[in-house]
C-alpha positions in Angstrom: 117.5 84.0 106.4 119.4 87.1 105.2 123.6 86.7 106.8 124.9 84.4 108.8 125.0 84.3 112.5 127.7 84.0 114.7 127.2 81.3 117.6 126.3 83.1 121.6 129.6 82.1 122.2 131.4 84.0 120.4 132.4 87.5 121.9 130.6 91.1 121.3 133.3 93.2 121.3 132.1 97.3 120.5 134.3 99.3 118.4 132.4 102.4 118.3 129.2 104.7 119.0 126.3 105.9 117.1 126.4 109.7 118.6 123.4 110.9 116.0 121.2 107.6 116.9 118.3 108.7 119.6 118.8 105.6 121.7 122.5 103.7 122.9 123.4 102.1 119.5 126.9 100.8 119.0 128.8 99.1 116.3 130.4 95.9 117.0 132.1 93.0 115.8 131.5 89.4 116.6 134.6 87.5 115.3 135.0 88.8 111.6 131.3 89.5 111.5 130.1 93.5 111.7 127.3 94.4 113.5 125.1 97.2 114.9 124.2 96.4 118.9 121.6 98.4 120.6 121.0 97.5 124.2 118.0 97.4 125.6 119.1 99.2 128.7 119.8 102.3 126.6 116.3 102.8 125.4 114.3 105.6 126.0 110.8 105.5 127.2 108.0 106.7 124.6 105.1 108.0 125.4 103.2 106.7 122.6 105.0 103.7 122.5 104.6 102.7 125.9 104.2 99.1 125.5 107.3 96.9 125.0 110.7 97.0 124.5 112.2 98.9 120.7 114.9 95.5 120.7 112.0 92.8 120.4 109.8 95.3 117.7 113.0 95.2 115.8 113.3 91.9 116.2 109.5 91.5 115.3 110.2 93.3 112.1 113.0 91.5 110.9 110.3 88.5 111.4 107.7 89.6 109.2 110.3 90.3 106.5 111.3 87.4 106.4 107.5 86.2 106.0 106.8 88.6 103.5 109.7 86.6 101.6 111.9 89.8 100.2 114.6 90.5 102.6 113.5 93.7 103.5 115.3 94.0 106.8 118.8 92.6 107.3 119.2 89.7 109.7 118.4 90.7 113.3 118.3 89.4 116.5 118.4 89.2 120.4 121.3 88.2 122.5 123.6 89.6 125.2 126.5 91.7 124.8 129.0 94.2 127.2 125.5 96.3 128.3 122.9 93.7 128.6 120.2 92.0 126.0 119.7 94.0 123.4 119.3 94.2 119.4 121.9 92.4 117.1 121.8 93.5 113.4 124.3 92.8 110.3 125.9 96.0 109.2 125.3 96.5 105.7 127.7 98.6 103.8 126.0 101.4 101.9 127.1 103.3 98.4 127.4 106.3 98.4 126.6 107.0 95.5 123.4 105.6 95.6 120.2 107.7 97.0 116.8 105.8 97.1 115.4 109.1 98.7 116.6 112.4 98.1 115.7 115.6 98.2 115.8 117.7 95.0 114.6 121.5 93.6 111.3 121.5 92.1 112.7 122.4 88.9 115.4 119.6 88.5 112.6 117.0 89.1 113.5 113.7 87.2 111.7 112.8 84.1 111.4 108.9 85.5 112.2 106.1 87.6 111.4 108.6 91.0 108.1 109.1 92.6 107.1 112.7 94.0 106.1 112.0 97.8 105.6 116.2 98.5 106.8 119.7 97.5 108.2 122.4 100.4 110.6 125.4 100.8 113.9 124.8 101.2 116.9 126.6 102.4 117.5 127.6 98.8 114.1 127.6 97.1 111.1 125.3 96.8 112.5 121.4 96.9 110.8 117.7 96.1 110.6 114.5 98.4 111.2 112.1 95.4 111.6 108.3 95.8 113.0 105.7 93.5 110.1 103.8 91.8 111.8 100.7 91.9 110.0 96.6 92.9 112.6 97.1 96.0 110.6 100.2 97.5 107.2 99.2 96.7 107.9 96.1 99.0 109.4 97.9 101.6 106.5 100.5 101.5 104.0 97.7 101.4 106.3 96.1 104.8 105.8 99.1 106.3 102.1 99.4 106.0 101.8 95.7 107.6 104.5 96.5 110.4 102.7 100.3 110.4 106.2 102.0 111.0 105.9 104.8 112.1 109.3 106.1 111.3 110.1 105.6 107.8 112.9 108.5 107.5 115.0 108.9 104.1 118.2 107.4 106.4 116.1 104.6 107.2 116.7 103.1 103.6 119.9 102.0 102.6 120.7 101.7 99.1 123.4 98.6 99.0 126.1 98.5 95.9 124.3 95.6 94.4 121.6 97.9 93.8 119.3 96.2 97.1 117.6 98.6 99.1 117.3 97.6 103.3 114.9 99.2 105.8 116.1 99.7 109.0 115.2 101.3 112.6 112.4 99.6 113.4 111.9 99.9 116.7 108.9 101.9 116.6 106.9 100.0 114.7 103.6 97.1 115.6 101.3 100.0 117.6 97.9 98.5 117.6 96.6 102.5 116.7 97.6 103.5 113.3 101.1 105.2 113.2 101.8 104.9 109.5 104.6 107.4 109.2 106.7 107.4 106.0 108.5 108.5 103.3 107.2 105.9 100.9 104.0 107.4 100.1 104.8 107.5 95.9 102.4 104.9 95.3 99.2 106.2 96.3 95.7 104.6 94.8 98.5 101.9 92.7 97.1 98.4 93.1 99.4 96.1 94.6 101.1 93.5 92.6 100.5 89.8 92.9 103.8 89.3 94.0 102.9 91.9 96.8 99.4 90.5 97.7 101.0 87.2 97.7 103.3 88.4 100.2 101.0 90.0 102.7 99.2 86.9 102.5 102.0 84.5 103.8 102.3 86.9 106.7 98.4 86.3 107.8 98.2 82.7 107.0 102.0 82.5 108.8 100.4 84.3 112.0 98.2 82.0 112.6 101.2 79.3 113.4 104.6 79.9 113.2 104.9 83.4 112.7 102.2 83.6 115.6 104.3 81.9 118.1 107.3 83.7 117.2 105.8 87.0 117.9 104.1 86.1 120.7 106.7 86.8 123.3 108.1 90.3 121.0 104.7 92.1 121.0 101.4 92.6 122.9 98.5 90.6 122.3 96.7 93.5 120.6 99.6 94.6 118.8 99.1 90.7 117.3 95.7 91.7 116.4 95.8 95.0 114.6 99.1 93.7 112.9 96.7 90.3 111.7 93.8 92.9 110.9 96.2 95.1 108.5 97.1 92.3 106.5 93.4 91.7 106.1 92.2 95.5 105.0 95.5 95.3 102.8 93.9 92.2 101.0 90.5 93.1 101.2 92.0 96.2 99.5 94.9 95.5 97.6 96.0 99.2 97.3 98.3 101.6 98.6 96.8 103.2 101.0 96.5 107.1 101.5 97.8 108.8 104.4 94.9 109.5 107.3 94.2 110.3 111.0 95.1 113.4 112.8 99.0 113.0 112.9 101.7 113.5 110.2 102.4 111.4 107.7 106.0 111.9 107.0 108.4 111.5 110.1 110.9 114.8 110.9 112.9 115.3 110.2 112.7 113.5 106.8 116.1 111.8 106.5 
């Protein structure tokens, strides 16, 4: 597991508020340990995520990364704080410096390493989507496609000083209909790697125990299915997959 976890005993004490987040998210310290607390009682209903609660999809999430086997999503859980049960997550300390995503003009496009998602007008002239083309964002893409997030924004990935790259903000994410929305779509048509097939195969054989039972009180039992049914077109099709259905495929705002 990625981080360690302080002990229900010890105190969540909040030191300060999230105003740009769209549902009551708080940072907070437990002990010496930073973390980012979202209570459940400052969710907002969804109408096409009627099912559930955000805190146990983020939870669910953080589950299947660690199934997949990459540390996708940093360490999260459930427990109680000052406003009730809600979402515990390590704070991760970002560079600044660093920009998996970014948005750049057409005509100061990269030469490589970057992957051209789309092209649109911008305040100043026509500007890129670009994402790194790194092993780091190929996994999290491919995590997205088997949690089918449907709210993969540029802020959701955080590029860490050691060069790692987390995903985070999952809570809408495990809808049984297809929701795939993302910023990740680079790799379009690209086979998946071993390593990557591998990995979406320790999360079907793992949900058919463990995993299972895990997720079991977190989702619904169709969410269970079409999660277990994604991982199976994903390996009956080891590709990344192209963007379809009637709604958008790249959340707005983009970051």
């Amino acid at each position: 597991m990625t981080g360690t976890v302080p002990s229900d005993d010890v105190e969540l004490e909040l030191t300060g508020r999230i105003r740009t987040a769209s549902n009551a998210s708080f940072l907070a310290r437990l002990g010496d340990v930073s973390v980012i607390y979202k209570p459940v009682a400052g969710e907002r209903p969804l109408w096409d995520f009627p099912d559930g609660r955000l805190a146990d999809r983020e939870v669910a999430a953080y589950l299947v990364s660690e199934a997949l086997g990459w540390d996708v999503v940093p360490r999260t859980w459930l427990r109680d704080g000052p406003l009730g049960e809600g979402m515990v997550q390590l704070w991760q300390d970002v560079d600044p410096e660093q920009d998996a995503v970014d948005l750049v003009p057409v005509d100061d496009l990269p030469d490589d390493g970057w992957r051209l998602v789309l092209e649109g007008d911008g305040d100043d002239g026509p500007v890129a989507l670009i994402h790194e083309d790194s092993e780091a964002l190929r996994r999290m893409a491919v995590f997205d496609v088997v949690v089918n997030n449907a709210d993969r924004k540029g802020a959701h990935v955080l590029a860490l000083p050691d060069g790692r790259r987390h995903g985070v903000d999952h809570g809408l994410t495990f809808h049984a209909e297809h929701k795939l929305r993302t910023v990740l779509w680079g790799w379009i048509g690209d086979p998946l790697t071993a390593d990557e097939a591998d990995g979406v195969g320790r999360v079907r054989s793992a949900l058919s125990g463990s995993l299972g039972s895990t997720l079991a009180p977190l989702l619904t039992p169709d969410e269970l299915e079409a999660l277990d049914d994604r991982c199976a077109r994903l390996l009956a099709s080891p590709v990344f997959p192209e963007p379809h259905g009637p709604m958008p495929a790249v959340p707005w705002p983009v970051f």
